[in-house]
Backbone as XML, in Angstrom:
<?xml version="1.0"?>
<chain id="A" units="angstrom">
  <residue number="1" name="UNK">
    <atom name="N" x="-89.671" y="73.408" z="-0.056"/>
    <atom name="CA" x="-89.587" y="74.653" z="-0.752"/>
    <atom name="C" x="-90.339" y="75.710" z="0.014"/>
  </residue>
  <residue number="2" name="UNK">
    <atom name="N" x="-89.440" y="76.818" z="0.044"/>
    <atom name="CA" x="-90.137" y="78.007" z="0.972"/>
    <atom name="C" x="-90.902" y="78.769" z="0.101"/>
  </residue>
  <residue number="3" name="UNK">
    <atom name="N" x="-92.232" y="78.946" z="0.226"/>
    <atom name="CA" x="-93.253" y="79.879" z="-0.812"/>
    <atom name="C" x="-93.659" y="81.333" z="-0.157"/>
  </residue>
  <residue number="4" name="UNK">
    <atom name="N" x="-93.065" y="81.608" z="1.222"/>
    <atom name="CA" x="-92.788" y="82.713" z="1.374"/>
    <atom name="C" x="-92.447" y="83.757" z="0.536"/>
  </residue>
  <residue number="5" name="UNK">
    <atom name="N" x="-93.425" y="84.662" z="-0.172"/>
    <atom name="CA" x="-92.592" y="85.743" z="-1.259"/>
    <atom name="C" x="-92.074" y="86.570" z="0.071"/>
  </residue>
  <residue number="6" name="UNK">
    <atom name="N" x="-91.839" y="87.104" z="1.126"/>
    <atom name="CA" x="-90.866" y="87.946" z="1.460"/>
    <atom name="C" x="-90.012" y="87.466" z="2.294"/>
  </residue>
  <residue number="7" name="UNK">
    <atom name="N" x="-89.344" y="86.539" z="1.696"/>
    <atom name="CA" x="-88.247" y="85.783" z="2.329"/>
    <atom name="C" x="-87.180" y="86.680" z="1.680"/>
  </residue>
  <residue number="8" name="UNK">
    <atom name="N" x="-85.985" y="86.382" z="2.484"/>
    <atom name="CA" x="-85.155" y="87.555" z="1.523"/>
    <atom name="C" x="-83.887" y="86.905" z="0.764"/>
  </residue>
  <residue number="9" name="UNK">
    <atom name="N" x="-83.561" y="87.898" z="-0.059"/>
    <atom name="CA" x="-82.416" y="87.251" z="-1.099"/>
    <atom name="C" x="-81.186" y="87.322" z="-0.808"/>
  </residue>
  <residue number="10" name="UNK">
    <atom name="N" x="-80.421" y="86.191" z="-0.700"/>
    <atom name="CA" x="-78.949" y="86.698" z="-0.414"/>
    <atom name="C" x="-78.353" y="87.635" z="-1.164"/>
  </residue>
  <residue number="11" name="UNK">
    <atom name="N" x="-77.987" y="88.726" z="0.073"/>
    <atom name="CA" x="-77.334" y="89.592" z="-1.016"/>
    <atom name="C" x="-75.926" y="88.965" z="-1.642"/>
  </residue>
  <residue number="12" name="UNK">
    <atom name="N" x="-75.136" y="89.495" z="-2.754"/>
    <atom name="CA" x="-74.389" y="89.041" z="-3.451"/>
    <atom name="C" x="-73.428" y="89.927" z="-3.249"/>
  </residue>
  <residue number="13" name="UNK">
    <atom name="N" x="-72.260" y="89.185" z="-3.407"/>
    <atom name="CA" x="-70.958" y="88.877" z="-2.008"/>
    <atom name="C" x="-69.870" y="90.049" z="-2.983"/>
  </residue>
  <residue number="14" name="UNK">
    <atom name="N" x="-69.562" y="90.803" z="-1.715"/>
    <atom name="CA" x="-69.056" y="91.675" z="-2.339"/>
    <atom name="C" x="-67.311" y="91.313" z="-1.639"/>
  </residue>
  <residue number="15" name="UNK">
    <atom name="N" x="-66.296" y="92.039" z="-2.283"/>
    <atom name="CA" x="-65.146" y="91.830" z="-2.500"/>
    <atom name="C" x="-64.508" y="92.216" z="-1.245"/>
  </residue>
  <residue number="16" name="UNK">
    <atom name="N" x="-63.778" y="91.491" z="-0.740"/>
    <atom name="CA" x="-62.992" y="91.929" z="0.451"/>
    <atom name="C" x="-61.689" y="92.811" z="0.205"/>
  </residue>
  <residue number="17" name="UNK">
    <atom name="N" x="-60.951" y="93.340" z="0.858"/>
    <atom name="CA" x="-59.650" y="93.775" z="0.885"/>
    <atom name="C" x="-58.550" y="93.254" z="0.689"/>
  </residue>
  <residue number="18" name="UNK">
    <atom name="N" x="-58.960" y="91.709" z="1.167"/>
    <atom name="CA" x="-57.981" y="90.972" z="0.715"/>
    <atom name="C" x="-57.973" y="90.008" z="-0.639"/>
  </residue>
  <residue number="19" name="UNK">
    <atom name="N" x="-59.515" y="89.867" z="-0.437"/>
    <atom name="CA" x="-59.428" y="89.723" z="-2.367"/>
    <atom name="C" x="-58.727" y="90.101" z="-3.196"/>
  </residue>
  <residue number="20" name="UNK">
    <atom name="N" x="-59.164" y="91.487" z="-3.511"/>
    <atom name="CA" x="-58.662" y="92.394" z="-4.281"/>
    <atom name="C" x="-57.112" y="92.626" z="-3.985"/>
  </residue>
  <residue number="21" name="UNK">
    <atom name="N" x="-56.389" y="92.454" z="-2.818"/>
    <atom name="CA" x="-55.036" y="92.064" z="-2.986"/>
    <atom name="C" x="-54.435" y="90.731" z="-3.572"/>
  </residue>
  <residue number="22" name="UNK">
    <atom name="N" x="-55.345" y="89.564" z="-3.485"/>
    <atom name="CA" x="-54.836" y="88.543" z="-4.218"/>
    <atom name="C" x="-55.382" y="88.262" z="-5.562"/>
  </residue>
  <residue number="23" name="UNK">
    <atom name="N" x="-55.841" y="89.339" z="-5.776"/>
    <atom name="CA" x="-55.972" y="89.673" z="-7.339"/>
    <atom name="C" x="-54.957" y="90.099" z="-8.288"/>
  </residue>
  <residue number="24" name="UNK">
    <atom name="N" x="-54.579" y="91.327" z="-7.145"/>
    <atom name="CA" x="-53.491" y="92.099" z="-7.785"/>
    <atom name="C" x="-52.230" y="91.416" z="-7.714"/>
  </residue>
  <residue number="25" name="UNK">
    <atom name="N" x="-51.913" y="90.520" z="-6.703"/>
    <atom name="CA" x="-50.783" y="89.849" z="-6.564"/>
    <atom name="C" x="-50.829" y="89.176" z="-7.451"/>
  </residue>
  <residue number="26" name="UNK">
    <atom name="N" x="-51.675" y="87.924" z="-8.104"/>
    <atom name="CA" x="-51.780" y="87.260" z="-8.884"/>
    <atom name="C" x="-51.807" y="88.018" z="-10.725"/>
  </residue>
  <residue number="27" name="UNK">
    <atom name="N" x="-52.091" y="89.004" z="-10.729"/>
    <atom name="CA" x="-51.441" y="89.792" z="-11.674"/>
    <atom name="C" x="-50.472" y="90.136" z="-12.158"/>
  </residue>
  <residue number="28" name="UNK">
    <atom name="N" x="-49.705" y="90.897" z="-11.010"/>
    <atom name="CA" x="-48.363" y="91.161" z="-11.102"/>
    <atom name="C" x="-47.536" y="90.578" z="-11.170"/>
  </residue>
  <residue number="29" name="UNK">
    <atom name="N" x="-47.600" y="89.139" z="-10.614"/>
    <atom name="CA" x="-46.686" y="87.500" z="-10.520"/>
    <atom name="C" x="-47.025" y="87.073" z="-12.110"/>
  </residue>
  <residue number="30" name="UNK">
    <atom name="N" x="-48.445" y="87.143" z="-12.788"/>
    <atom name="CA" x="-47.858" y="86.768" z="-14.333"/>
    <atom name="C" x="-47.067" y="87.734" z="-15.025"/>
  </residue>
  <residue number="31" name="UNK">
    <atom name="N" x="-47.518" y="89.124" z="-14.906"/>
    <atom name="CA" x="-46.369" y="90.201" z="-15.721"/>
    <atom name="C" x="-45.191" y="90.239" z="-15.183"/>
  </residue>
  <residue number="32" name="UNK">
    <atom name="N" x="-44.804" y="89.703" z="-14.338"/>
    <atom name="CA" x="-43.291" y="89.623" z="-13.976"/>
    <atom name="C" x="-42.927" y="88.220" z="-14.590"/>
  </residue>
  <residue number="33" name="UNK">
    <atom name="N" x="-43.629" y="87.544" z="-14.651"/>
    <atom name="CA" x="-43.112" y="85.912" z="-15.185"/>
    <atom name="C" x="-43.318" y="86.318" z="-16.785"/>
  </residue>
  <residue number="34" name="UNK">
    <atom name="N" x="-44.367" y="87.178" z="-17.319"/>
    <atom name="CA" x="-43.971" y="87.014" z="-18.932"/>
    <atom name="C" x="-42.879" y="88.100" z="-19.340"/>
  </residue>
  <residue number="35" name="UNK">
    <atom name="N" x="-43.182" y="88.955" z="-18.398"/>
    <atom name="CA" x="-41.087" y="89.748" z="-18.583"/>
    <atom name="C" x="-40.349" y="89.044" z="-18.701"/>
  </residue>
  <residue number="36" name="UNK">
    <atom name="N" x="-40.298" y="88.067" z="-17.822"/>
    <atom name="CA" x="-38.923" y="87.277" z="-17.695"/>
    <atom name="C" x="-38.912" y="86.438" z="-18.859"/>
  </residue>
  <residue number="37" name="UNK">
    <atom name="N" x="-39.946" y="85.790" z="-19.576"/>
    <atom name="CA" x="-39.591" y="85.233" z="-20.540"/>
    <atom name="C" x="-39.928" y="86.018" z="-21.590"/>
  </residue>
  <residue number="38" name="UNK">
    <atom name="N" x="-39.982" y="87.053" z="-22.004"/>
    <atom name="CA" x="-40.011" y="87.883" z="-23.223"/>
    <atom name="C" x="-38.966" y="88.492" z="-23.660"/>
  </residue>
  <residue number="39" name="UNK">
    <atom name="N" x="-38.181" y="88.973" z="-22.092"/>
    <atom name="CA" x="-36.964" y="89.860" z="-22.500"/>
    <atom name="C" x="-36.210" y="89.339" z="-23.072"/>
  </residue>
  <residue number="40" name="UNK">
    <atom name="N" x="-35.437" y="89.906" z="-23.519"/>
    <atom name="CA" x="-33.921" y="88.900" z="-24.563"/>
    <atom name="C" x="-32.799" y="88.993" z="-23.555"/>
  </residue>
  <residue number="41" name="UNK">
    <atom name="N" x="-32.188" y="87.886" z="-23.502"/>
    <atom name="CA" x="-31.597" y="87.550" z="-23.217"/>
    <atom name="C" x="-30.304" y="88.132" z="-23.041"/>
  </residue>
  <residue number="42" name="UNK">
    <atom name="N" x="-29.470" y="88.262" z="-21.835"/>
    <atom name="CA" x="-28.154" y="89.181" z="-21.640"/>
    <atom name="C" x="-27.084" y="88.162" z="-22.246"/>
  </residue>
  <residue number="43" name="UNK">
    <atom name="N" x="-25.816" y="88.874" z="-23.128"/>
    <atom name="CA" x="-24.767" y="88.191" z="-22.991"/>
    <atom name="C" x="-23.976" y="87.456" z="-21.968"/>
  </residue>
  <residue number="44" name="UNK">
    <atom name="N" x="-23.086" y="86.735" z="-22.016"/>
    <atom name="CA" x="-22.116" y="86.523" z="-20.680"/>
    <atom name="C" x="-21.164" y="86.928" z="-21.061"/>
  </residue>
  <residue number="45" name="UNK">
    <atom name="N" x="-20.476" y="87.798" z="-20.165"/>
    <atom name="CA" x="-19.072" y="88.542" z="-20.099"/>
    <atom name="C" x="-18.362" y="87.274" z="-20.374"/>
  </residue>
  <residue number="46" name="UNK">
    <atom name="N" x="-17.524" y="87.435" z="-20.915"/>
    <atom name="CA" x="-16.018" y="86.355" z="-21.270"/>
    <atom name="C" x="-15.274" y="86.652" z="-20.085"/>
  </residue>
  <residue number="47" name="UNK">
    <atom name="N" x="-15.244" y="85.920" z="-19.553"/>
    <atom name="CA" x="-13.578" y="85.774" z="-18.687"/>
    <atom name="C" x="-12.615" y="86.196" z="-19.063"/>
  </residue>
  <residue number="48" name="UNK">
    <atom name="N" x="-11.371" y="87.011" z="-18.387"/>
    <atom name="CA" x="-10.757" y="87.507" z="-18.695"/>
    <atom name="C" x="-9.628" y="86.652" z="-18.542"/>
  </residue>
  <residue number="49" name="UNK">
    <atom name="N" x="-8.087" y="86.685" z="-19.414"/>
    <atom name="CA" x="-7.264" y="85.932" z="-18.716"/>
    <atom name="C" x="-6.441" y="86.850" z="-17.954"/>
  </residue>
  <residue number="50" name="UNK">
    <atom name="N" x="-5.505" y="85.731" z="-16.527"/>
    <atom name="CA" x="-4.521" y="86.904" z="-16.264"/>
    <atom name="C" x="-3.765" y="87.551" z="-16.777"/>
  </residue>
  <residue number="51" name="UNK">
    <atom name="N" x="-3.436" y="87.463" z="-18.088"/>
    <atom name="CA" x="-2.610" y="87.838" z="-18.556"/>
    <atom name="C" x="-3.330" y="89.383" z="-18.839"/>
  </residue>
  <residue number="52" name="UNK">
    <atom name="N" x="-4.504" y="89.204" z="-19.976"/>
    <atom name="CA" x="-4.708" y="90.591" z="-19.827"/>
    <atom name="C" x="-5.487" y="91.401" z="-18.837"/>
  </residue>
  <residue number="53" name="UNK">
    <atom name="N" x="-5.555" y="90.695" z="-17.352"/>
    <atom name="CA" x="-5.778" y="91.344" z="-16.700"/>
    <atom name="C" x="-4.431" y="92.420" z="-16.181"/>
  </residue>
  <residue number="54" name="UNK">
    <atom name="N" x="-3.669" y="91.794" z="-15.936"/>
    <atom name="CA" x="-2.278" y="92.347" z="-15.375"/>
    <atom name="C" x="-1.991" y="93.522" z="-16.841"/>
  </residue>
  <residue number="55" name="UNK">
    <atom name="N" x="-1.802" y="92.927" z="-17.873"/>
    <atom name="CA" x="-1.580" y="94.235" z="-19.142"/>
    <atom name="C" x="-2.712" y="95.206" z="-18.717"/>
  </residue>
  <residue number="56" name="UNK">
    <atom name="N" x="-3.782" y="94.902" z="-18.745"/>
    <atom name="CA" x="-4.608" y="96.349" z="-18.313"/>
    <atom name="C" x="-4.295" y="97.280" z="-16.981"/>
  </residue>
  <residue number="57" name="UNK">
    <atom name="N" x="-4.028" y="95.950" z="-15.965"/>
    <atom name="CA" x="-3.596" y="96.997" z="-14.677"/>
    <atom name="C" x="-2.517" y="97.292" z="-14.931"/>
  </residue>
  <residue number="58" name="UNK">
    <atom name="N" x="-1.735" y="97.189" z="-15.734"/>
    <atom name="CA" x="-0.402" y="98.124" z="-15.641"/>
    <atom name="C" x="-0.379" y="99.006" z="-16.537"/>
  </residue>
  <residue number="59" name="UNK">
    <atom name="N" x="-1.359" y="99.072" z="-17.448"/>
    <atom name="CA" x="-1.645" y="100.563" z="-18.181"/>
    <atom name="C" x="-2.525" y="101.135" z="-17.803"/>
  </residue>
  <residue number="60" name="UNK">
    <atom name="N" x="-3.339" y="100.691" z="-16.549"/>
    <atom name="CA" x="-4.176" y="101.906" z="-15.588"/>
    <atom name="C" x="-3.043" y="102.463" z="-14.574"/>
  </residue>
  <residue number="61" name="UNK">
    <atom name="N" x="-2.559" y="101.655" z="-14.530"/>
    <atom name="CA" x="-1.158" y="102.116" z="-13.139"/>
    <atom name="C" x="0.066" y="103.416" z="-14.196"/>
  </residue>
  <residue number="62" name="UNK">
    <atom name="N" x="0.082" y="102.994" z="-15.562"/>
    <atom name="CA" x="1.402" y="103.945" z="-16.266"/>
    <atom name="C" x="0.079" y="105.267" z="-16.929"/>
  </residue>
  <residue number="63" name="UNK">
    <atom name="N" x="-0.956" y="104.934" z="-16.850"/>
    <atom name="CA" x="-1.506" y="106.155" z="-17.284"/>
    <atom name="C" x="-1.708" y="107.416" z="-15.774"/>
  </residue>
  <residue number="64" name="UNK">
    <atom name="N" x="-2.207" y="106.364" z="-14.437"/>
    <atom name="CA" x="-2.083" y="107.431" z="-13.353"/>
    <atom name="C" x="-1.057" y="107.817" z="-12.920"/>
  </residue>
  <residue number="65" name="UNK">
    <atom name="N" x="0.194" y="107.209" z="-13.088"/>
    <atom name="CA" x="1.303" y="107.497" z="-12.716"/>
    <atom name="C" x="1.908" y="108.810" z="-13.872"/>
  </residue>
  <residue number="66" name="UNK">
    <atom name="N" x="1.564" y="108.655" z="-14.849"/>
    <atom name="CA" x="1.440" y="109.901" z="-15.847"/>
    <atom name="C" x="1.361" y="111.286" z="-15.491"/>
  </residue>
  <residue number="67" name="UNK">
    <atom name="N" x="-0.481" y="110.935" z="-14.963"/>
    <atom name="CA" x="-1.449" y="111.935" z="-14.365"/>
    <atom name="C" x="-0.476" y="112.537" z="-12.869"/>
  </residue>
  <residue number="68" name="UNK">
    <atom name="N" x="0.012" y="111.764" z="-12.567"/>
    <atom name="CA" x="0.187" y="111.804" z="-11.454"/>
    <atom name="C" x="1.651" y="113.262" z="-11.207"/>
  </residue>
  <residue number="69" name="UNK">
    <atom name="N" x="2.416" y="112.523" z="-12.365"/>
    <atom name="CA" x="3.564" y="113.295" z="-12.423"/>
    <atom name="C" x="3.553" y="114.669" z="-13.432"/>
  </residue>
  <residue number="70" name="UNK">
    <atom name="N" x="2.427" y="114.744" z="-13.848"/>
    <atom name="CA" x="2.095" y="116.288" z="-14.502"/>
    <atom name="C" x="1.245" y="117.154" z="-13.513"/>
  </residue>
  <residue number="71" name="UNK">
    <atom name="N" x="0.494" y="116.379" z="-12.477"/>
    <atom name="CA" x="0.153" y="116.998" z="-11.522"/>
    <atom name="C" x="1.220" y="117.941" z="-10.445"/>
  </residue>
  <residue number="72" name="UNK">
    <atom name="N" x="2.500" y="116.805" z="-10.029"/>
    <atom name="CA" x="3.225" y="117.448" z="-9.828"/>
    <atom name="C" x="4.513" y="118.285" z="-10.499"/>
  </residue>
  <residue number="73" name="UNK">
    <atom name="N" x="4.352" y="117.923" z="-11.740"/>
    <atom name="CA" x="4.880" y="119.187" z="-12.499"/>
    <atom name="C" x="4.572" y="120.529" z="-12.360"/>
  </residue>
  <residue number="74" name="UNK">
    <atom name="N" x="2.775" y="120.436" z="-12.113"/>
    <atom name="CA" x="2.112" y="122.052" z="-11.874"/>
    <atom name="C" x="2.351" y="121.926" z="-11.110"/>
  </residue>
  <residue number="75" name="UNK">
    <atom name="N" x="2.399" y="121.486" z="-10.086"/>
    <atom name="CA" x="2.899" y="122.110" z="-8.400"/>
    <atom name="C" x="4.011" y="122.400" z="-8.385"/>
  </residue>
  <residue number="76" name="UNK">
    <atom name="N" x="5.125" y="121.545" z="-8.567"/>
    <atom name="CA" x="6.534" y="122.211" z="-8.645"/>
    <atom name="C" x="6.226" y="123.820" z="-9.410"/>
  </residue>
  <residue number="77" name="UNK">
    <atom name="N" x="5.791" y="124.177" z="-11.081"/>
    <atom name="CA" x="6.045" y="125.364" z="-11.125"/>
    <atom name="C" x="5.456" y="126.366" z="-10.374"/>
  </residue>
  <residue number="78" name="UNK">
    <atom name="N" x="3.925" y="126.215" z="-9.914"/>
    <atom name="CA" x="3.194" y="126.772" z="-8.751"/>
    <atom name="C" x="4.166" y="127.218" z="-8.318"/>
  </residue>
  <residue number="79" name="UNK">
    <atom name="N" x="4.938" y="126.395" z="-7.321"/>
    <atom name="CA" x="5.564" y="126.432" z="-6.234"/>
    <atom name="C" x="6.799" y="127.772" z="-6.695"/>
  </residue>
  <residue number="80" name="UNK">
    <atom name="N" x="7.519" y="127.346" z="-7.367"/>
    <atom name="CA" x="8.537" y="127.948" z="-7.823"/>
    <atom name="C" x="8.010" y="129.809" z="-8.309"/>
  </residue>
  <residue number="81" name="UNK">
    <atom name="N" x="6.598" y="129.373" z="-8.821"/>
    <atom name="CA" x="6.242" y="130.982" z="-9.160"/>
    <atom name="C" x="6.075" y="131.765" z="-7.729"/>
  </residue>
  <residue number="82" name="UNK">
    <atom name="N" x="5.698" y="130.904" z="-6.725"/>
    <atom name="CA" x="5.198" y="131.776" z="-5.452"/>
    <atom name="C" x="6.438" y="132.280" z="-4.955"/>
  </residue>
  <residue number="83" name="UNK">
    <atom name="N" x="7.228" y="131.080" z="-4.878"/>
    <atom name="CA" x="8.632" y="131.463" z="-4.317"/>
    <atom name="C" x="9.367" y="132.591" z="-4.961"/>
  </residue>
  <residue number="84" name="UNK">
    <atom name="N" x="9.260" y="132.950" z="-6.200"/>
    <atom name="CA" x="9.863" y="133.955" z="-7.167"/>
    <atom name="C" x="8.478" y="135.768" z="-6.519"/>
  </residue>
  <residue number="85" name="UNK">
    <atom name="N" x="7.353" y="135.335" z="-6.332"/>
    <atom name="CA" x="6.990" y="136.567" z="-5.935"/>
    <atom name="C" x="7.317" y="136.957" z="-5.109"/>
  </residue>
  <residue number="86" name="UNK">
    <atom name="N" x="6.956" y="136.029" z="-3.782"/>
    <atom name="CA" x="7.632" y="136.297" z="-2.192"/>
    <atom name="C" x="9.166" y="136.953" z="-2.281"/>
  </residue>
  <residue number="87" name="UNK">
    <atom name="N" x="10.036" y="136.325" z="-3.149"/>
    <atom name="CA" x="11.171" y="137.000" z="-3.202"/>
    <atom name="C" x="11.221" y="138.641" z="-3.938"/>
  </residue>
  <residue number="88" name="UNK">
    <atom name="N" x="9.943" y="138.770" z="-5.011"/>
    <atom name="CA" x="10.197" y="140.189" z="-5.163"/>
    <atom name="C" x="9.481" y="141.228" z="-4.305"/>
  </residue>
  <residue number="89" name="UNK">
    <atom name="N" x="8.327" y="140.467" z="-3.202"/>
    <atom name="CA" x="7.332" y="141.306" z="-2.485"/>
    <atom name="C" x="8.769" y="141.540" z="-0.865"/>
  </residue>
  <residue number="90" name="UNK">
    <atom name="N" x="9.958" y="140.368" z="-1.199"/>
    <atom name="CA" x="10.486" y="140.948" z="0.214"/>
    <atom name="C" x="11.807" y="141.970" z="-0.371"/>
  </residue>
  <residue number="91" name="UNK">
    <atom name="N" x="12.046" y="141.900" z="-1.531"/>
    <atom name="CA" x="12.894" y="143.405" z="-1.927"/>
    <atom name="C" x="12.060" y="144.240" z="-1.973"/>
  </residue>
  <residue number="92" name="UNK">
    <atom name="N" x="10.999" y="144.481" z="-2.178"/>
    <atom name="CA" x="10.233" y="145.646" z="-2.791"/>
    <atom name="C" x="10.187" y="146.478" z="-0.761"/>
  </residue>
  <residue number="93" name="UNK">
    <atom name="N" x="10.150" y="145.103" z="-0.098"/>
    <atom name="CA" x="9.883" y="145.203" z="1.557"/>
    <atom name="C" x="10.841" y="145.982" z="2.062"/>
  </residue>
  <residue number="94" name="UNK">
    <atom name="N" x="12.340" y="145.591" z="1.529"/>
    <atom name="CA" x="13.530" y="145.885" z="2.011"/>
    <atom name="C" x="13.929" y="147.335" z="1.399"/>
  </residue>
  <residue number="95" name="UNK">
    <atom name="N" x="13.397" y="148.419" z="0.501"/>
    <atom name="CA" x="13.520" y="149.156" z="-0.132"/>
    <atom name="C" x="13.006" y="150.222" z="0.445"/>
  </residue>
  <residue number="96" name="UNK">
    <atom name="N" x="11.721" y="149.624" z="0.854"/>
    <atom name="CA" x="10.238" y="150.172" z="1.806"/>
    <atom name="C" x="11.052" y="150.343" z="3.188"/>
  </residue>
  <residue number="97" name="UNK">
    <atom name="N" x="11.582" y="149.746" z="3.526"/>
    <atom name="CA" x="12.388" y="149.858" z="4.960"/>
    <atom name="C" x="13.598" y="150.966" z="5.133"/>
  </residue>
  <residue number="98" name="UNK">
    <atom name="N" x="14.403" y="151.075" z="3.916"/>
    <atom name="CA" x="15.524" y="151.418" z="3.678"/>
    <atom name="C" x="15.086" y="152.856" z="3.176"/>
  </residue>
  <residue number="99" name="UNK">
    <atom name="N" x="13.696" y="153.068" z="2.896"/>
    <atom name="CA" x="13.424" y="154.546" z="2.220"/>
    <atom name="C" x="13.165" y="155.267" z="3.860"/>
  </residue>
  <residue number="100" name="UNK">
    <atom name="N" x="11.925" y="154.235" z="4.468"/>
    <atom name="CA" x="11.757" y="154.506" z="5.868"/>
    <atom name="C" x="12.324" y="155.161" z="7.052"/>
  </residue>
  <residue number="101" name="UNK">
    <atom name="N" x="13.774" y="154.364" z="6.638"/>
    <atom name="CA" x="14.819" y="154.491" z="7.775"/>
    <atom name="C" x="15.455" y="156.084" z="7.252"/>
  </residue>
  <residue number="102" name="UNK">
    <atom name="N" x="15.513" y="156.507" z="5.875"/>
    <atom name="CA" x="16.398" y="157.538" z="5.530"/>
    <atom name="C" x="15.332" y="159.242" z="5.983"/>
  </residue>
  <residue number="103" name="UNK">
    <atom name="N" x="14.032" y="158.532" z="5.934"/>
    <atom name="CA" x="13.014" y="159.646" z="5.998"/>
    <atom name="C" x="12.895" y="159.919" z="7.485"/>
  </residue>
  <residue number="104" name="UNK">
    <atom name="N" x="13.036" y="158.666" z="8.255"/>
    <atom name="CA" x="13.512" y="159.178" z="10.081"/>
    <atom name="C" x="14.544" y="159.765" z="10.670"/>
  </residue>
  <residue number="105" name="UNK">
    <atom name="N" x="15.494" y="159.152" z="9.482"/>
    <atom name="CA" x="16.921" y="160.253" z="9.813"/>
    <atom name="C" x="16.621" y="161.593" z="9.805"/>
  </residue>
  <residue number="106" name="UNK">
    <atom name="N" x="16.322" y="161.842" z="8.437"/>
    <atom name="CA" x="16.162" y="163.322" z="8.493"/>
    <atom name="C" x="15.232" y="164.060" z="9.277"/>
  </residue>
  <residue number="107" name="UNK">
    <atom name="N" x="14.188" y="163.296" z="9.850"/>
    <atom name="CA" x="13.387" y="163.792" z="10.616"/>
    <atom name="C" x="13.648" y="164.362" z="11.819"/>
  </residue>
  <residue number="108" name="UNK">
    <atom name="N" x="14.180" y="163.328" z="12.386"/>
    <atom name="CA" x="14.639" y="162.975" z="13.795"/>
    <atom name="C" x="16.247" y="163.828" z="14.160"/>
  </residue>
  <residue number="109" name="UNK">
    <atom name="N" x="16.464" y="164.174" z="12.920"/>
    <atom name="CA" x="18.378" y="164.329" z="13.272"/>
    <atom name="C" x="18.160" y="166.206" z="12.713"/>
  </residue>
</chain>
């Protein structure tokens, strides 16, 4: 036995960096394990049969094909309205030409 009074005291052990990471790891590994058994439980999707798989894809296929053909409904009338202006912007053109031509006559003659 050492009767030295100024012998000295171990100091008392302080925490490393990596301690304190396998602290926290060891934390977070139980709150993820009592999540997992606390949460409730997900259903399981039912399987579908082919049958109503194919009935559904063919009423996603007759509903876009729907979409599809009212889309080009507005384009056809689009179309048809542009074509109906162009035809009155090239009389209104041909009028414009024909006033043109009568105002050079008289000019010119």
């Amino acid at each position: 036995m050492n009767t030295n009074l100024n012998s000295q005291i171990p100091a008392a052990r302080s925490w490393s960096g990596e301690g304190w990471a396998a602290i926290t790891g060891i934390i977070g590994s139980a709150l993820l394990l009592a999540k997992k058994l606390v949460s409730p439980k997900r259903a399981k999707a039912e399987p579908v049969s082919r049958a109503e798989f194919y009935a559904e894809m063919m009423a996603t296929r007759e509903r876009i094909n729907a979409t599809h053909l009212a889309i080009l409904g507005k384009l056809d009338a689009n179309h048809r309205e542009l074509l109906a202006g162009l035809e009155r912007q090239g009389t209104r053109l041909t009028a414009l030409e024909a006033g043109l031509a009568r105002v050079d006559e008289r000019t010119s003659g």
